[in-house]
C-alpha positions in Angstrom: 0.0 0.0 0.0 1.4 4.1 -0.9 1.7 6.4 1.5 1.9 8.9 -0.5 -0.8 11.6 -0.6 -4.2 10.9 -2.4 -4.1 13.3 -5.2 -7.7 14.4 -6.2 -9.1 17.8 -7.8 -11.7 19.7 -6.3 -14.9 20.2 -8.9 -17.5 23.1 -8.4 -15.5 25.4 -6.1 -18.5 26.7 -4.1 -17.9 28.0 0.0 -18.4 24.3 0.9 -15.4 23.5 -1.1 -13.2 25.9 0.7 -13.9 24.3 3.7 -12.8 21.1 2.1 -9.7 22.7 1.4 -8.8 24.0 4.1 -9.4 20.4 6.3 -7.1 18.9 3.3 -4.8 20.8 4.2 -4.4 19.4 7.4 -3.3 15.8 7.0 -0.9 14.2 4.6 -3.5 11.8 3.2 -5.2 13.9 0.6 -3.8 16.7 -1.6 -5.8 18.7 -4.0 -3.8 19.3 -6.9 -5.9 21.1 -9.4 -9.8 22.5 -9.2 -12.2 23.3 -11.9 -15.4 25.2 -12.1 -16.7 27.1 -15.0 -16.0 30.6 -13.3 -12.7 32.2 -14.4 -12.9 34.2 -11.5 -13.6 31.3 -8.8 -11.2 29.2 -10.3 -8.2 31.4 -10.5 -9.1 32.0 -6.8 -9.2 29.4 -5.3 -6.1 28.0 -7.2 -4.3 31.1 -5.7 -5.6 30.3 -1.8 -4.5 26.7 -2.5 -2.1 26.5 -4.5 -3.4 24.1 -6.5 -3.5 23.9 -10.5 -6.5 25.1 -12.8 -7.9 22.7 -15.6 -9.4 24.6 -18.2 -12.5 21.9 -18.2 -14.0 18.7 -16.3 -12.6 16.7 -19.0 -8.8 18.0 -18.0 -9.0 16.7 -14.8 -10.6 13.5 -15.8 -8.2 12.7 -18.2 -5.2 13.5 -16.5 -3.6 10.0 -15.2 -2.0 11.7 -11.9 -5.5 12.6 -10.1 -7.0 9.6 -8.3 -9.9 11.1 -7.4 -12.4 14.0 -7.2 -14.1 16.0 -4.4 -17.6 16.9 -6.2 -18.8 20.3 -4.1 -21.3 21.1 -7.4 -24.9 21.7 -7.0 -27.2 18.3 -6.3 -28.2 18.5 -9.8 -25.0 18.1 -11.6 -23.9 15.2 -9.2 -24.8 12.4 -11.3 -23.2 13.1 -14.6 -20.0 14.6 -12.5 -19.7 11.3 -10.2 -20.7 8.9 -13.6 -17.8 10.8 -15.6 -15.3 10.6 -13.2 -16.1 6.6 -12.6 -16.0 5.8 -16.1 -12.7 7.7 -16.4 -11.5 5.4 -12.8 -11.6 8.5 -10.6 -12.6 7.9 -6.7 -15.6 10.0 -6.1 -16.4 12.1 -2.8 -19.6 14.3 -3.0 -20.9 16.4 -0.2 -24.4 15.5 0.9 -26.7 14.8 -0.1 -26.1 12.0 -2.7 -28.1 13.9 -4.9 -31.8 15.1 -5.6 -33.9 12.1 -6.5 -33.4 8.3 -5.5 -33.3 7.7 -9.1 -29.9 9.6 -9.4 -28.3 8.2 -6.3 -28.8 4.7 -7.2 -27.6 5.4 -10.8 -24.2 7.6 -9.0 -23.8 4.4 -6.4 -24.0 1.7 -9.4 -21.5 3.7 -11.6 -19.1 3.8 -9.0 -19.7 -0.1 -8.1 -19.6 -0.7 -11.8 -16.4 0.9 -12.4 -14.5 0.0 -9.1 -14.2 3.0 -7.4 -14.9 4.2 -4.1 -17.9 6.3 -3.1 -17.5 8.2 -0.3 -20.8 11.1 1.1 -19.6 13.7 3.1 -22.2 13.6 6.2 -19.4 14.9 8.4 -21.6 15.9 11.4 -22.9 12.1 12.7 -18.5 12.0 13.2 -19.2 14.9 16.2 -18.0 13.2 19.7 -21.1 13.7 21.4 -22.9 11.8 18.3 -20.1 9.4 18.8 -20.3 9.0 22.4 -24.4 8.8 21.7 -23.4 5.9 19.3 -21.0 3.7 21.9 -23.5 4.0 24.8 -26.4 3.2 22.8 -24.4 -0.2 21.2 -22.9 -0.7 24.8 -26.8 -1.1 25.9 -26.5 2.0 28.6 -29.8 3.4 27.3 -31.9 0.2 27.3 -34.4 -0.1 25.0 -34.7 3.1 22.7 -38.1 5.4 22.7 -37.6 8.4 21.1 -35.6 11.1 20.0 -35.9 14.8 19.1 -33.6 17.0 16.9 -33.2 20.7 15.4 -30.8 22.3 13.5 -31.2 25.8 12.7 -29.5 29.0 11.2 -30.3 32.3 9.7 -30.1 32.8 6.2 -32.0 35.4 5.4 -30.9 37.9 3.4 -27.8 36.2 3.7 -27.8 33.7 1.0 -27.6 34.8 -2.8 -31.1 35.3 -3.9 -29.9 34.0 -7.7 -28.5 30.5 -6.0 -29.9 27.3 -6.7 -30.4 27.0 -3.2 -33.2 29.0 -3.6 -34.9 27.1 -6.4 -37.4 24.1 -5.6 -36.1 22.3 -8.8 -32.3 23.1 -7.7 -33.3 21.9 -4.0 -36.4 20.0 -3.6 -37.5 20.6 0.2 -35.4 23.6 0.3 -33.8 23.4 3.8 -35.6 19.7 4.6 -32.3 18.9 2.3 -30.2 21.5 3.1 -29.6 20.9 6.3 -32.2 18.6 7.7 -30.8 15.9 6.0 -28.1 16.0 8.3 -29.7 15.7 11.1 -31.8 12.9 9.3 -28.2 10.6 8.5 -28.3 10.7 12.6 -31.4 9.6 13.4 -30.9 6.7 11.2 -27.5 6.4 12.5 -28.6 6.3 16.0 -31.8 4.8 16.2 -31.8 2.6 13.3 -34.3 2.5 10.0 -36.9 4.5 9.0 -40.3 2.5 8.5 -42.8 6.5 7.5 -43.0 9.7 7.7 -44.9 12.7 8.1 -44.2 16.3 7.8 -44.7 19.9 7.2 -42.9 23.0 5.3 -43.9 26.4 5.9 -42.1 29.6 4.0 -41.9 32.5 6.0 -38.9 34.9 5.7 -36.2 33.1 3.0 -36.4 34.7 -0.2 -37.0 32.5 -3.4 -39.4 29.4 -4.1 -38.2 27.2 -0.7 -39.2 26.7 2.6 -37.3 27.7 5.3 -39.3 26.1 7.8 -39.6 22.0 8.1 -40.9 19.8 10.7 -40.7 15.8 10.1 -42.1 13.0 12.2 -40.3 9.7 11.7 -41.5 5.9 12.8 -38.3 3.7 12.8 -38.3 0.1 11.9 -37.5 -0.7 15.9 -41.1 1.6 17.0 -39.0 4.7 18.2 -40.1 7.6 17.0 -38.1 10.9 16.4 -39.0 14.6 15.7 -36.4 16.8 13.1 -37.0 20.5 12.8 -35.0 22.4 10.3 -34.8 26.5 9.9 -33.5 28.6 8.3 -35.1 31.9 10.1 -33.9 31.7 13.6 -31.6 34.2 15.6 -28.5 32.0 14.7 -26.6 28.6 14.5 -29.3 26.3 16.9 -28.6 22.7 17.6 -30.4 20.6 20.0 -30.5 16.5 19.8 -32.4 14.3 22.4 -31.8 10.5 22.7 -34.5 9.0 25.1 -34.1 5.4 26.6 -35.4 3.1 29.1 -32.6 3.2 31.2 -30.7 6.7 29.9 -31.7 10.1 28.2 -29.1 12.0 26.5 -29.2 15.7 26.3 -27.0 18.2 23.5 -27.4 21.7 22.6 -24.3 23.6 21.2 -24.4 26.2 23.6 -24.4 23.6 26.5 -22.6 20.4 25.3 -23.7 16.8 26.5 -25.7 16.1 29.4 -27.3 12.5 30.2 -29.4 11.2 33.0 -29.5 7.6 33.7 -32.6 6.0 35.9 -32.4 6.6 39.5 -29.9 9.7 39.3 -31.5 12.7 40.5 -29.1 15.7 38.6 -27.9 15.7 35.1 -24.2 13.8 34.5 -21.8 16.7 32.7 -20.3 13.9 29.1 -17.2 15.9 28.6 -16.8 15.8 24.9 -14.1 17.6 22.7 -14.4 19.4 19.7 -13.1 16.9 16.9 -11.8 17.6 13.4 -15.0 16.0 11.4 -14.3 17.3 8.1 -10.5 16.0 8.3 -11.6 12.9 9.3 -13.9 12.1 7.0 -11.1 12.7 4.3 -8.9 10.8 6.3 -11.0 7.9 5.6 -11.8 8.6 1.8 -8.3 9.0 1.5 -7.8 5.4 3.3 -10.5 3.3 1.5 -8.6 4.4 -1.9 -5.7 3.1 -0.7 -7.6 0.1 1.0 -6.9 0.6 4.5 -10.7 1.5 5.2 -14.2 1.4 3.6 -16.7 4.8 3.4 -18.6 4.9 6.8 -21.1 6.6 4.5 -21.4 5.1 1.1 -24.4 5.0 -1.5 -26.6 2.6 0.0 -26.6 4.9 3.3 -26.8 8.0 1.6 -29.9 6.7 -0.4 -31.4 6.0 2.7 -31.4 9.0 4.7 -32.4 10.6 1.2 -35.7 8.6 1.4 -36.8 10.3 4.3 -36.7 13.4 2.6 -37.9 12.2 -0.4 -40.8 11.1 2.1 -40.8 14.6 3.7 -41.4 16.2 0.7 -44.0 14.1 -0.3 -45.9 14.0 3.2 -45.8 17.8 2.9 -47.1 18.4 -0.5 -50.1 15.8 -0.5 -50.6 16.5 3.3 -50.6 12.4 4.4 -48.3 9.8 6.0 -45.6 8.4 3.4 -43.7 5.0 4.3 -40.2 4.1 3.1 -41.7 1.3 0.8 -43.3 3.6 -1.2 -40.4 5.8 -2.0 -38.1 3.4 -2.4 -39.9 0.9 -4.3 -42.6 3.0 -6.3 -40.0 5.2 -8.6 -42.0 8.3 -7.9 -39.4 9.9 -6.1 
């Protein structure tokens, strides 16, 4: 096995991108060598911040026999022919949640990549937070008994703030709106914690965001084991707002950004303090794309997981629009979505 560097090329060049970049540059695993979008202007810059190369088009980097792989941070609508591209040409693929748009394209993106032996990698870089993690252990470890429920929302303000002409703001561009957006994360750790989904129902209002999206979601979710969990998703709040609620038989577990981890087994009568440090998520989730090309390590997150929490929002959306419970079955198995 090399120890060299994985050397990838980073495609689309929006802020998410940068933030890529930067976490790159922070291990020896991964280097990106050369970036491509089809603004001159974003290109040259983030070539200059990086130091990195410019290709002149997609098919430049694909062709070019030194760059292993590609970190796709384009809009969910161009991730299928960008990740089916790059497979056929026997590049390693890493896109940034969600998989893409429609179950449709993320079975067709995972296939390609199994097709043409390549890894597949989704950057859902949050359920890699400690207290997530520590959530994770003590659930496996059977510290929180038999699992009830769980209740999660994440929340920021982006209004006014985001570029009314983004696709962000269009329903075609981003079905859901922030459902998607953001929800989804919170979504991959429901699943992640508490295991399958069996239906949903939910709501969308728009309120404040400009353009055709809501900015408000609320989704109720029945898991395969009979849990249930609640996921709101803003984007008209104050600021930055994260709370997640694990309930058990024997343990709850209790996070909010502003106050950390807090649990309370049966019988204690105050809160236990989880110390829990701030990890690098987005370095380690390259870490281990950079490892499962080298075969040291498979994606924790590959296309089968990332068409699973997609099908919740898939059922979202549909709950939302036709006002009625949706299960899983249907949205996987119908081919509406």
């Amino acid at each position: 096995m090399s120890d060299k560097p994985v050397r990838v090329a980073s495609i689309g060049l929006g802020w998410w991108s940068d933030v890529l970049a930067d976490a790159a540059q922070k291990t020896p695993k991964i280097e990106i060598v050369k970036c491509y979008t089809r603004s001159d202007k974003k290109r040259e810059a983030f070539a200059k911040k990086y130091h990195c190369g410019m290709a002149s088009s997609y098919e430049e980097i694909l062709q070019d026999p030194s760059i292993e792989g590609v970190l796709v941070t384009t809009p969910n609508s161009a991730h299928l022919e960008t990740a089916r591209l790059a497979a056929k040409a026997g590049k390693h693929v890493f896109i940034d949640k969600p998989i893409a748009n429609t179950i449709s394209d993320g079975r067709a993106i995972t296939e390609a990549c199994e097709k043409a032996g390549v890894i597949l990698s989704i950057g859902y870089q949050r359920r890699r937070e400690s207290h997530f993690r520590w959530m994770h252990r003590a659930i496996h470890e059977g510290r929180f008994g038999g699992l009830v429920q769980a209740e999660a929302n994440i929340s920021r303000d982006r209004v006014g703030v985001m570029d009314p002409s983004s696709w962000r703001h269009s329903a075609a561009e981003l079905p859901g709106g922030v459902m998607l957006q953001i929800g989804i994360h919170y979504v991959d750790i429901l699943l992640y914690l508490l295991g399958p989904s069996k239906s949903v129902s939910a709501m969308t209002s728009h309120l404040y965001l400009e353009g055709e999206n809501p900015d408000i979601a609320a989704l109720l979710i029945k898991h395969e084991n009979g849990a249930l969990s609640r996921l709101s998703a803003c984007y008209s709040t104050v600021t930055e707002l994260y709370l997640f609620n694990v309930y058990g038989r024997d343990m709850t577990a209790f996070y909010t950004l502003h106050e950390g981890l807090r649990c309370l087994s049966r019988g204690a009568k105050t809160l236990e303090i989880v110390p829990c440090d701030k990890n690098p998520t987005v370095v380690e989730e390259l870490e281990e794309f950079a490892d499962s090309v080298r075969g040291r390590a498979k994606p924790e997150v590959g296309g089968k997981s990332a068409i699973e929490s997609l099908a919740v929002i898939r059922a979202g959306i549909l709950s939302a629009r036709e006002s009625r419970h949706v299960t899983m079955k249907e949205i996987l198995e119908s081919g509406r979505e």
